[in-house]
Structure formats: C-alpha cells, structure tokens
N, CA, C and O of each residue as an XYZ file, in Angstrom:
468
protein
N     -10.543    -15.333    -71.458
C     -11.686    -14.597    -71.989
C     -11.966    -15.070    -73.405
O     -10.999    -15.487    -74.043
N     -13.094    -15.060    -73.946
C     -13.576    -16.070    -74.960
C     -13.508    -14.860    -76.033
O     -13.949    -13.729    -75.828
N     -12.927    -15.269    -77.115
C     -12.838    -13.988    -78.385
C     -14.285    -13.631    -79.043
O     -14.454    -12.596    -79.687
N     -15.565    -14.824    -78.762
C     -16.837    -14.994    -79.007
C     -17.909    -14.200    -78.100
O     -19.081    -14.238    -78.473
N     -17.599    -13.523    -76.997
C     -18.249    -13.232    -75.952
C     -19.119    -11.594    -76.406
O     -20.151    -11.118    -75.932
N     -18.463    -11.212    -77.180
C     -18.759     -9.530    -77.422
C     -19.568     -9.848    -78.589
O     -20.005     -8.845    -79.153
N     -19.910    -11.034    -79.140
C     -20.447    -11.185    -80.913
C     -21.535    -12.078    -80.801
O     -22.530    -12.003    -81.521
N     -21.310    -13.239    -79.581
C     -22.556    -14.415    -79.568
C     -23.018    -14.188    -78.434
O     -23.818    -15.058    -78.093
N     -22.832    -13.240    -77.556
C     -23.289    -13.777    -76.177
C     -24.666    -12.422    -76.311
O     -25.450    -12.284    -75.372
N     -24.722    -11.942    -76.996
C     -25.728    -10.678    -77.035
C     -26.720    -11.277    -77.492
O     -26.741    -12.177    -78.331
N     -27.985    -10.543    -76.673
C     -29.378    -11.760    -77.575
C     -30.250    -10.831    -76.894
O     -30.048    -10.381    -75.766
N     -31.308    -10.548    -77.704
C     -32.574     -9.838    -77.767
C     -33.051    -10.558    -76.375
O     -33.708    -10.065    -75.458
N     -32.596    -11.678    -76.485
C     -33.830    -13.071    -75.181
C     -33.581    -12.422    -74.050
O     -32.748    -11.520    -73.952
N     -34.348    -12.882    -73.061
C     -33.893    -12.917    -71.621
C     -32.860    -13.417    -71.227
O     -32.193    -13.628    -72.241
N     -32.165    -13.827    -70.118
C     -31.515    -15.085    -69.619
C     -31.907    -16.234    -69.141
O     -31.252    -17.178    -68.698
N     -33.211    -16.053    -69.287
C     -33.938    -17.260    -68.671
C     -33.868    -18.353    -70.285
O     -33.733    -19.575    -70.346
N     -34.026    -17.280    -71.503
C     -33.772    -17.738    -72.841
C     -32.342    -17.976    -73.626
O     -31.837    -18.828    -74.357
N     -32.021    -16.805    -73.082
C     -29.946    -17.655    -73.030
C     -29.488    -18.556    -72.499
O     -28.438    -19.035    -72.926
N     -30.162    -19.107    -71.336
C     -30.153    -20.138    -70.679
C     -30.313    -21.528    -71.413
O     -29.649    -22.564    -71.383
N     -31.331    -21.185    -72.009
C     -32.244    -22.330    -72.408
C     -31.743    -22.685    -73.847
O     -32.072    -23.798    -74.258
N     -30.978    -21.874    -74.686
C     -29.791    -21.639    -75.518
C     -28.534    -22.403    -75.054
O     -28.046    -23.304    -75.737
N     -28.252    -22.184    -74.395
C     -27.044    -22.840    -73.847
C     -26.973    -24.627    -73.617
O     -25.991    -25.367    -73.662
N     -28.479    -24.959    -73.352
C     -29.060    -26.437    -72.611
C     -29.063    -26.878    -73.885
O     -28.601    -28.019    -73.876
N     -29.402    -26.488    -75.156
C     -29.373    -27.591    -76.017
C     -28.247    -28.463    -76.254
O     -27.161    -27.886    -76.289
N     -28.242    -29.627    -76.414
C     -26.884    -30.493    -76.385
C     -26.565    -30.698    -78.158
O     -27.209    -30.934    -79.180
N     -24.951    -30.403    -77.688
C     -25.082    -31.079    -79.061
C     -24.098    -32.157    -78.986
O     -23.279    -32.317    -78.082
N     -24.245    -32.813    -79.931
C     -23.357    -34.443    -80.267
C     -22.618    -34.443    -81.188
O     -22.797    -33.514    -81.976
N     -21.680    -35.264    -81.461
C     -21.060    -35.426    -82.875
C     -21.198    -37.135    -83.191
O     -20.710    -37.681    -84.181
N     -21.984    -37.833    -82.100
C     -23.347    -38.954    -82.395
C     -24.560    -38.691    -82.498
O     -25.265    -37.725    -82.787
N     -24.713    -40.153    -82.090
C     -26.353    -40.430    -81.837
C     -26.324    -39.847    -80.367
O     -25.483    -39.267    -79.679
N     -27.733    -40.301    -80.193
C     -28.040    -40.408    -78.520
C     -29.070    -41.407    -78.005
O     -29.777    -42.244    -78.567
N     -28.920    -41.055    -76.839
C     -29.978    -42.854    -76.355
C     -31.262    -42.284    -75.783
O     -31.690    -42.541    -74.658
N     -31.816    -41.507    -76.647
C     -33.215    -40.979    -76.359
C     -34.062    -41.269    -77.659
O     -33.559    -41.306    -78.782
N     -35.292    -41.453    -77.413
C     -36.715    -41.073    -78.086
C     -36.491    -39.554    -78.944
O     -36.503    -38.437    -78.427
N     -36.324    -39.821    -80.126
C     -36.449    -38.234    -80.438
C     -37.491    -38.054    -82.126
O     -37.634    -39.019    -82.877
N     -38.167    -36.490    -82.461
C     -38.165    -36.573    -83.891
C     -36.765    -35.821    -84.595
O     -35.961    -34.946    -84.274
N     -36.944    -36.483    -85.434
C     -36.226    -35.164    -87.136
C     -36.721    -33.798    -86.578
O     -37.720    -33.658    -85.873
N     -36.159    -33.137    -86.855
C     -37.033    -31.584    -87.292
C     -36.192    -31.112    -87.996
O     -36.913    -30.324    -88.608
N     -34.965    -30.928    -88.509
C     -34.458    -30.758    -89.897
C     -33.038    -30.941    -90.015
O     -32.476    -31.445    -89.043
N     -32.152    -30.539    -91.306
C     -30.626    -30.611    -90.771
C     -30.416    -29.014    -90.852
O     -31.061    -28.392    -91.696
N     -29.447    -28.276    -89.913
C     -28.908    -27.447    -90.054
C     -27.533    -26.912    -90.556
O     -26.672    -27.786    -90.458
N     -27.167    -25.980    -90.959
C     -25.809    -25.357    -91.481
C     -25.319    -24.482    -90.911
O     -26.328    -23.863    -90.573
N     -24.184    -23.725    -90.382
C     -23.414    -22.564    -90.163
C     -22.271    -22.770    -90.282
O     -21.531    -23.751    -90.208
N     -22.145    -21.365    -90.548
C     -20.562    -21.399    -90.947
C     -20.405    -20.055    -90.421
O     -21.300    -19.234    -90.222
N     -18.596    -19.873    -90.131
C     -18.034    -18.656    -89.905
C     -16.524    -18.511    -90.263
O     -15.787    -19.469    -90.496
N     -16.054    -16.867    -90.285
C     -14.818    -16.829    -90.645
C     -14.148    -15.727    -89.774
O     -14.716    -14.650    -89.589
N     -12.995    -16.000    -89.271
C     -12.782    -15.463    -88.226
C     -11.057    -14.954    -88.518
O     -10.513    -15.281    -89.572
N     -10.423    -14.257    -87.619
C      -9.379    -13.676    -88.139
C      -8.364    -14.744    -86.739
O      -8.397    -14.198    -85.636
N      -7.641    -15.969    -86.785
C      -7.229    -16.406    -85.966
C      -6.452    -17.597    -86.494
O      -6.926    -18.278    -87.402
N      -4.863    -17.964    -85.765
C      -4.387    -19.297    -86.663
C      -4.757    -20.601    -85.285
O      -4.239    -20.569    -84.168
N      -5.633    -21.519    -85.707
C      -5.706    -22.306    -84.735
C      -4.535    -23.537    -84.757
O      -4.827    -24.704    -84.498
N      -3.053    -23.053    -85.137
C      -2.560    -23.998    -85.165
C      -1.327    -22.991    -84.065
O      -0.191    -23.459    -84.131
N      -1.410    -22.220    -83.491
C      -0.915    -21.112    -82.922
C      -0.635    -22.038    -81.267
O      -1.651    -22.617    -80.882
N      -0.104    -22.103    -80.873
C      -0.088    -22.766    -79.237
C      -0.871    -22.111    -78.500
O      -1.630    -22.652    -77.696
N      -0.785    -20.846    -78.683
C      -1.111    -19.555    -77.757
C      -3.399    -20.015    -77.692
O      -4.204    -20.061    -76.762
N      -3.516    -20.226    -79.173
C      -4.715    -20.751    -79.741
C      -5.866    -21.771    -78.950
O      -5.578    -22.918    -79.290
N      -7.209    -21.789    -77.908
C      -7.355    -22.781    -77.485
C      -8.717    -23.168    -78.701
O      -9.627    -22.356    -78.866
N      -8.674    -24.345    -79.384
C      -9.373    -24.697    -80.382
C     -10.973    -24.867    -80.052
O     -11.885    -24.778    -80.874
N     -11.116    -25.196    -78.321
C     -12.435    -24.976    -77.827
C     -12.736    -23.759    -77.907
O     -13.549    -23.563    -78.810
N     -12.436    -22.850    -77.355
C     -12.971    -21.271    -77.704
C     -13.009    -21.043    -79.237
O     -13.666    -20.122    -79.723
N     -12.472    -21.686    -79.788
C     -12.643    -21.282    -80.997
C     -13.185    -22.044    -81.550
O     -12.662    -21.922    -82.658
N     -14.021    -22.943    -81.659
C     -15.474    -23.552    -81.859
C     -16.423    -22.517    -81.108
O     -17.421    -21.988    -81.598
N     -16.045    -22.377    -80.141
C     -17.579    -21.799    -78.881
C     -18.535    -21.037    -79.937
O     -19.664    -21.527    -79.887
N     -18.447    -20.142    -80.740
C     -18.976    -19.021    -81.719
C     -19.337    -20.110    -82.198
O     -20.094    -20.337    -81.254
N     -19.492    -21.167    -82.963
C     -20.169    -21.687    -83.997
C     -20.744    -23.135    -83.302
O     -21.176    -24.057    -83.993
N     -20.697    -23.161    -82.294
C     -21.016    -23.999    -81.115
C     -22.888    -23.503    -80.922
O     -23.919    -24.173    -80.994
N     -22.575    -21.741    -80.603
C     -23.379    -21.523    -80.405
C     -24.699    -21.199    -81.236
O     -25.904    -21.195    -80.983
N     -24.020    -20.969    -82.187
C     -24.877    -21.073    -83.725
C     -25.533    -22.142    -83.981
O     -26.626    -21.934    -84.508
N     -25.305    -23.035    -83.828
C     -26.181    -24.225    -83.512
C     -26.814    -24.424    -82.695
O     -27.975    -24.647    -83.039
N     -26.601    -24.469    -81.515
C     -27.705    -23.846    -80.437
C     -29.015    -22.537    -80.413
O     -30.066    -22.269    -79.832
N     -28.176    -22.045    -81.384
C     -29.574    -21.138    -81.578
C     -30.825    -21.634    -82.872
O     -32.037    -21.833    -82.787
N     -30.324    -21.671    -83.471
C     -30.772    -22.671    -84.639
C     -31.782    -23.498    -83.836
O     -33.004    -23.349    -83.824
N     -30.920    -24.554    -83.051
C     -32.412    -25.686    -82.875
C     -32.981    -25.102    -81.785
O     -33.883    -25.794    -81.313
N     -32.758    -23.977    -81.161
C     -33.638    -23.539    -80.267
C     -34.616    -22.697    -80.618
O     -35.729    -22.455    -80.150
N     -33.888    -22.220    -81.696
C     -35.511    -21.848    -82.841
C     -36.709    -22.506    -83.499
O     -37.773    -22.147    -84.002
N     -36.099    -23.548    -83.283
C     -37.251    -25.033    -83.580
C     -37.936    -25.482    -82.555
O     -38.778    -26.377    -82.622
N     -37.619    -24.906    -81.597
C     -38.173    -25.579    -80.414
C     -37.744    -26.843    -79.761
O     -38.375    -27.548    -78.974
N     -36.294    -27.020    -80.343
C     -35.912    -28.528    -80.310
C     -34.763    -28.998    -79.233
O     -33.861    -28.160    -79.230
N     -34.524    -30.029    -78.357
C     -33.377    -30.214    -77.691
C     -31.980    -29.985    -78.143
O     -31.286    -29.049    -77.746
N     -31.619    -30.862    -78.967
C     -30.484    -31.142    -79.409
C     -30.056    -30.871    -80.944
O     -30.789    -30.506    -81.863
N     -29.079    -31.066    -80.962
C     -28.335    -31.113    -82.516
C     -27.390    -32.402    -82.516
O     -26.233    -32.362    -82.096
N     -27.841    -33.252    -82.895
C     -26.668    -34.682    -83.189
C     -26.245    -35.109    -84.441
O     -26.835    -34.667    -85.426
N     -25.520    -35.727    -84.548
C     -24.190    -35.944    -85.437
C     -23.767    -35.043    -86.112
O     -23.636    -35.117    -87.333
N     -23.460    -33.954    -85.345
C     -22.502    -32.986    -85.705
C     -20.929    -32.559    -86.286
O     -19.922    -32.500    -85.580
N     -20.995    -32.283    -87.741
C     -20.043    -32.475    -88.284
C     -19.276    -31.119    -88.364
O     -19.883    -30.197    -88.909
N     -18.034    -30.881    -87.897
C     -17.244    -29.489    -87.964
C     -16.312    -29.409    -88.853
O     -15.487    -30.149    -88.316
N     -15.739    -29.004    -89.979
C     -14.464    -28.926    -90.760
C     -14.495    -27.374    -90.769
O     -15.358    -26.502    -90.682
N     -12.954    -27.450    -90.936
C     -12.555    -25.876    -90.936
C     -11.555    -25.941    -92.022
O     -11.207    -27.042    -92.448
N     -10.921    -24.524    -92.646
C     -10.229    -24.135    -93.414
C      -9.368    -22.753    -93.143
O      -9.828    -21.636    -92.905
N      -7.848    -23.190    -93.258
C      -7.300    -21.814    -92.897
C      -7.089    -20.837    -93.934
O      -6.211    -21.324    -94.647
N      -7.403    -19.802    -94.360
C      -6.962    -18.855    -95.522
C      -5.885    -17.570    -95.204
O      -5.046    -17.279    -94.352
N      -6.203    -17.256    -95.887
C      -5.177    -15.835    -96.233
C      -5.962    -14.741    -96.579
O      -6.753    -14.996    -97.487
N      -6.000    -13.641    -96.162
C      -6.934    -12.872    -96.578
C      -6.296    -11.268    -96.374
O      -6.735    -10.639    -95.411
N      -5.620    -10.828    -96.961
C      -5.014     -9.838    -97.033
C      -3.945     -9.811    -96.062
O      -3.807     -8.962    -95.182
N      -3.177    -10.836    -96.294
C      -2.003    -11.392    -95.355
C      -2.442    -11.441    -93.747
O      -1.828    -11.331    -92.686
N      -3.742    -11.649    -94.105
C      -4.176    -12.675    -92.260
C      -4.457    -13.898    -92.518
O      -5.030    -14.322    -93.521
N      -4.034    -14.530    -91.559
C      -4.303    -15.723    -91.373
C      -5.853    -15.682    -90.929
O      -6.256    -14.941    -90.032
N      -6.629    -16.513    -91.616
C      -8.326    -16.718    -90.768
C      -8.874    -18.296    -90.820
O      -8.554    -19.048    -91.740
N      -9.431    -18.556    -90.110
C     -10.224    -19.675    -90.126
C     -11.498    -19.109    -90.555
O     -12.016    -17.992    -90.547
N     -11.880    -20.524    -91.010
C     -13.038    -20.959    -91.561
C     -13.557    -21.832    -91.235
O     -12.868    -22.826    -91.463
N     -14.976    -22.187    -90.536
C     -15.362    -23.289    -90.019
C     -16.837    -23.415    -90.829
O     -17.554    -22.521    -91.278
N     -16.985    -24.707    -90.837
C     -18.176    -24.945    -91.705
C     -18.914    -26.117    -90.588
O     -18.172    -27.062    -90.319
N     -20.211    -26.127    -89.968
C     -20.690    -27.200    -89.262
C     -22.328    -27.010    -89.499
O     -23.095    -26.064    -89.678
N     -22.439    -28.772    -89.374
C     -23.706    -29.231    -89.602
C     -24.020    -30.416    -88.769
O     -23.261    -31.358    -88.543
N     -25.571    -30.206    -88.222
C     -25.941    -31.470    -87.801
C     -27.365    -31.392    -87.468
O     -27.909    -30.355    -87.089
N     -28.099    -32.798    -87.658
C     -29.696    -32.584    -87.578
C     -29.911    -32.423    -86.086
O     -29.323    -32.816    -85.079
N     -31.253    -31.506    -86.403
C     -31.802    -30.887    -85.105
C     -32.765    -31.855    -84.813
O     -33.380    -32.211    -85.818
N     -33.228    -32.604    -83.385
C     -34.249    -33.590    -82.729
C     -34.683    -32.561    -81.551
O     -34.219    -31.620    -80.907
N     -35.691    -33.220    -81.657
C     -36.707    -33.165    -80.496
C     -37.401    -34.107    -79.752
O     -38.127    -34.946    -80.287
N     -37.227    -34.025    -78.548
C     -37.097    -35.233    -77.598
C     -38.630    -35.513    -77.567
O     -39.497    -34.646    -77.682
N     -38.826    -36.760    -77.406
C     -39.965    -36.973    -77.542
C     -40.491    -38.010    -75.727
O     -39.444    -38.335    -75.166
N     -41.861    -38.510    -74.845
C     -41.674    -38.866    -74.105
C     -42.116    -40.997    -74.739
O     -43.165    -41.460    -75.186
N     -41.049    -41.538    -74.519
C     -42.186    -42.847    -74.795
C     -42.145    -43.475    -73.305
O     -41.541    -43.132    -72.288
N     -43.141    -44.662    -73.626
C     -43.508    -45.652    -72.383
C     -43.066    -46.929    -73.036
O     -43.328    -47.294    -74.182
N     -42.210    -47.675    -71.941
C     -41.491    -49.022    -72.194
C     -42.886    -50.300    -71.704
O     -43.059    -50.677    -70.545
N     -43.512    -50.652    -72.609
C     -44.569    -51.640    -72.361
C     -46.184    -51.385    -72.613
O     -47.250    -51.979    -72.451
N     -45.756    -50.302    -73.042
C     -47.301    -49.976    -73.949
C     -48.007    -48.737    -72.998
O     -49.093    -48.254    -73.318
C-alpha cells in the first residue's frame, strides 16, 4: 500500500482526468519526439520516512512527488516532463528521521510534424 495514496490520489478531477494525470510521462532524458518548451517546473516535499530503511521501497517513495509533476504539466496542457532531476535530503526533525526530496524538469508538449514537407 503506497504511503502517498490518502494525500495525492484525491483530486477535485474526474477519473477520466486522473487518468490523464497519470499518462503524462516523465523522463530523466530526452525523448525521440517533436515537442515545444512550455516551461521548467519545481516540487518539493518532506515526509516523515528513512529511505535507507530495508523495510523502505524508494519507488513509493518518489510516487508523491512523481505525481506532482504530473500534475504540474498537466496543468499546462502538456505531455511530458523530461530531464528530470530528483535529489533528496535526510533530516532530523524533532528526533524523526524525514526525507526531503527536491525535483525538477521541463514540461513539453508534443507537437505533430511531417517527415518530407
């Protein structure tokens, strides 16, 4: 069960729009499509968890800020998010252990071209 499910998965949208949330791709490249700019994005989060824990799976614990980006360029109207950069930080915070994740990457929008004019 995803520790993100009770905090990101709630959305004013439909599911036809959570859906469509979910489809944006993201990269930590390029990609081999036609696309524009439409801007760079930021999020960050801080969470009460040691991801160095075994018990810890480090994908679920991206998923929350996974999806933050997905909402972001789906607010733009845009496919994807590529070259996506993630760093995190562990703190202390009244003798908890928490992560800190900080991620960024520009949002595109796919564009259609024709090979030969």
């Amino acid at each position: 069960m995803s520790i993100f499910n009770d905090r990101n998965d709630k959305s004013d949208g439909t599911k036809e729009e959570n859906q469509r949330i979910k489809e944006v791709i993201l990269s930590t490249g390029n990609i081999n499509r036609s696309y524009v700019v439409r801007d760079v994005i930021f999020v960050a989060e801080k969470f009460e968890t040691d991801l160095f824990d075994q018990a810890v799976d480090p994908n679920e614990s991206l998923a929350g800020i996974k999806l933050k980006l997905q909402r972001m360029a789906h607010a733009y109207g845009a496919n994807a998010v590529i070259n996506c950069h993630f760093d995190h930080a562990h703190v202390t915070v009244e003798g908890k252990t928490c992560l800190e994740i900080f991620a960024y990457g520009t949002v595109v929008q796919f564009i259609q071209s024709t090979i030969g004019g």
